[in-house]
C-alpha positions, 0 to 999 in steps of 0.5 A, spaced: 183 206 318 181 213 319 175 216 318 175 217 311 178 210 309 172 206 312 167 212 308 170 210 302 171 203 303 163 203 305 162 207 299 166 202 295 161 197 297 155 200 296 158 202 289 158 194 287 151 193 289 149 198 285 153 196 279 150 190 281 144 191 280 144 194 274 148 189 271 141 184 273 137 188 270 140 189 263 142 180 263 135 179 265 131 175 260 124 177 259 122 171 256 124 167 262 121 171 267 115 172 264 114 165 264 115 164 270 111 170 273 105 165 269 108 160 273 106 162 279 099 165 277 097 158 275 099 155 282 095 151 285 098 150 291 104 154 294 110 158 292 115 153 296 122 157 297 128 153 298 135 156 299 142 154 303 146 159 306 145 167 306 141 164 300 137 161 305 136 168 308 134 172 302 129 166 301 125 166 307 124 175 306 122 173 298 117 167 300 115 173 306 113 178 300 109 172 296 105 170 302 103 178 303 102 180 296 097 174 294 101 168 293 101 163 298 108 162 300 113 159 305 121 158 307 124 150 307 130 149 308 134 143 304 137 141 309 130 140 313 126 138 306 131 131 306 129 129 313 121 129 312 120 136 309 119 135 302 112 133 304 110 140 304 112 140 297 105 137 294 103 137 286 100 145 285 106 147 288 111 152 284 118 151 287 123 157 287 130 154 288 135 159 290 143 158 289 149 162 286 153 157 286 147 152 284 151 147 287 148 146 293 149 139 295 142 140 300 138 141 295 139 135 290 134 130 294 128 136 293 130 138 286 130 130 285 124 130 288 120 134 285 123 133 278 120 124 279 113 128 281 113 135 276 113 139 280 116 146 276 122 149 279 124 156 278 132 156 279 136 163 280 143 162 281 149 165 277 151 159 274 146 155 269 150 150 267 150 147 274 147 143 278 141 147 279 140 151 272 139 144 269 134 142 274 130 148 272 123 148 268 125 156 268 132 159 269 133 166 272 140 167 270 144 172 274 150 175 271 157 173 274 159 179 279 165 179 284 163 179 291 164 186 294 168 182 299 175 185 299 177 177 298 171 176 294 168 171 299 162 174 303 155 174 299 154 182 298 154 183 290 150 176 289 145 176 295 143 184 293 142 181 286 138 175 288 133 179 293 132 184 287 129 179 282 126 176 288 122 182 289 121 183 281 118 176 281 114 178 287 112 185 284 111 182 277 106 177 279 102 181 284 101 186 278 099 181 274 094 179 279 092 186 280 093 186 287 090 191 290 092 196 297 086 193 300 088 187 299 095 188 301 092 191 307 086 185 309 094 181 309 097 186 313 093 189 319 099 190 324 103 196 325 103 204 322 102 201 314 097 195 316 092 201 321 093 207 314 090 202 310 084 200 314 078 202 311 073 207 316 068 200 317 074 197 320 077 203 325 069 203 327 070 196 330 074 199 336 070 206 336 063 206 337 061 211 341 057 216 338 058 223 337 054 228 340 048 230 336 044 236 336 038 239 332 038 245 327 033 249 331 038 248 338 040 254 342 046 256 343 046 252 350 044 245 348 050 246 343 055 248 349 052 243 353 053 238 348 060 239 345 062 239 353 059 232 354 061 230 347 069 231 349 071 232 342 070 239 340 065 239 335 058 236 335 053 235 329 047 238 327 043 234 324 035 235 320 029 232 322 031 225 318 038 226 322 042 227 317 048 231 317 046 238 316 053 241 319 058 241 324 060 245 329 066 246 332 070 250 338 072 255 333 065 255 331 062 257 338 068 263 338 066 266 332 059 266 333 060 270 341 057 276 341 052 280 345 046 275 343 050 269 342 044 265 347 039 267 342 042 263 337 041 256 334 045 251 331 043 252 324 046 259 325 053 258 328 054 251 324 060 250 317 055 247 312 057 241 307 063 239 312 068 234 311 065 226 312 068 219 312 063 213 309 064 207 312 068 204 306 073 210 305 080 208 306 084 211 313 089 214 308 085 218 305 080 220 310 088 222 315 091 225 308 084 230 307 085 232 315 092 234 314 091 238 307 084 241 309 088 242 316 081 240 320 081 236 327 074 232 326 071 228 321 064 225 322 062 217 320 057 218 316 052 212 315 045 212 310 047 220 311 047 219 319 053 221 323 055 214 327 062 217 329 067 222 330 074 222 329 079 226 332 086 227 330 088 228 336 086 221 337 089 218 330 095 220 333 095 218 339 093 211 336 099 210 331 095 212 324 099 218 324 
């Protein structure tokens, strides 16, 4: 196969799931999945994911979305669940049970189980008349698409399908919810995502050095000699109660050279009113102001104070950037 008969073929691929997907979104019912959004904003419990195959795989990413997004959730699989498992499926628990086919033979013990027990099953699969669609207390029906598999075997179309209304479920019950970027951040602390939504108190856990200070009234040598200890490139001049009065950085001290530049003070070199951070501002917001502004440092302010100084340099450096 040549180059342009394998793009092609990638092509046609990708063109089925898409086909697909549209297909979803015009066959969903909204009476259905506003019903079982409700279902799982009432859940006392656990969301419990059940899946056989690369249902299974898709399964395990949906009950992963819930769990970060506000509902509690985890993978079991059938198999497993009929050997002991099914104890983890107790009464306030939600059960979303994913099979095309719906007639998984793995997972007739756990829909026996909790029908005898009245725990609600949520069922997505392409057949309602099957097995697991007549289990359901709510059908998630997904209309009959052939696989994108050249001899229609391999789950393409059908697993593209179901990650999509799994995410629409997870999103649908997350807004209903009204969960919040900080919320998500609290449940993701790891990784470029999880540091962006940090708020500054949190940054500050790990960066509690101060930062240099210095009064209005200093000449312009303690304000070299701080800036130099102070390793960040800027100080902050502060008044008599030691608030923030203004900053002053490298570049500052470059403008104000001149003949009398020793007989200067720090009230007559500083930027008034500069950028700061509050302890409760989100790390996004206060990366996203020094890129627009184009700014280097940004002081922590607390009750007015500096207690901190942030460097982008050192932001980068750290994976905020």
């Amino acid at each position: 196969m040549d180059h342009q008969s394998q793009l092609d073929a990638a092509k046609a691929v990708i063109n089925a799931e898409a086909a697909a997907l549209n297909a979803l979104s015009d066959h969903l019912d909204g009476a259905a999945f506003s019903t079982a959004v409700d279902m799982l904003l009432r859940c006392q419990s656990h969301c419990v994911v059940l899946g056989v195959g690369k249902s299974g795989h898709i399964g395990r990413k949906i009950a992963a979305t819930f769990a970060s997004t506000g509902t509690p959730s985890f993978f079991v699989h059938p198999a497993e669940a009929s050997h002991g498992d099914l104890g983890m499926i107790t009464l306030g628990s939600v059960v979303l049970a994913i099979s095309n086919s719906g007639e998984s033979r793995e997972l007739v013990d756990a829909l026996r189980f909790c029908q005898k027990r009245d725990v609600p099953i949520i069922a997505m699969t392409c057949r309602p008349e099957s097995t697991l669609g007549k289990a359901a207390n709510v059908l998630l029906s997904m209309p009959a698409i052939p696989e994108a598999c050249p001899n229609g075997l391999v789950p393409t179309t059908s697993m593209a399908m179901t990650l999509a209304l799994g995410d629409a479920l997870c999103l649908g019950v997350m807004q209903k919810r009204g969960f919040s970027a900080g919320d998500f951040g609290d449940r993701h602390p790891g990784g470029k995502l999880g540091l962006q939504l940090q708020k500054v108190s949190d940054w500050l856990q790990n960066h509690d050095t101060p930062p240099p200070i210095v009064a209005l009234g200093a000449p312009a040598q303690e304000v070299l000699s701080a800036i130099s200890k102070g390793r960040m490139g800027c100080a902050a001049i502060v008044d008599e109660g030691g608030k923030l009065a203004g900053m002053i950085t490298d570049g500052d001290l470059r403008r104000a050279l001149s003949d009398n530049f020793f007989e200067k003070t720090a009230q007559k070199m500083m930027t008034r009113n500069p950028f700061t951070a509050a302890l409760d501002d989100r790390m996004s917001d206060i990366i996203a102001e020094l890129t627009h502004k184009r700014i280097a440092n940004v002081f922590v302010l607390k009750d007015g104070k500096p207690i901190a100084a942030m460097h982008l340099k050192d932001l980068l450096e750290e994976g905020y950037l």
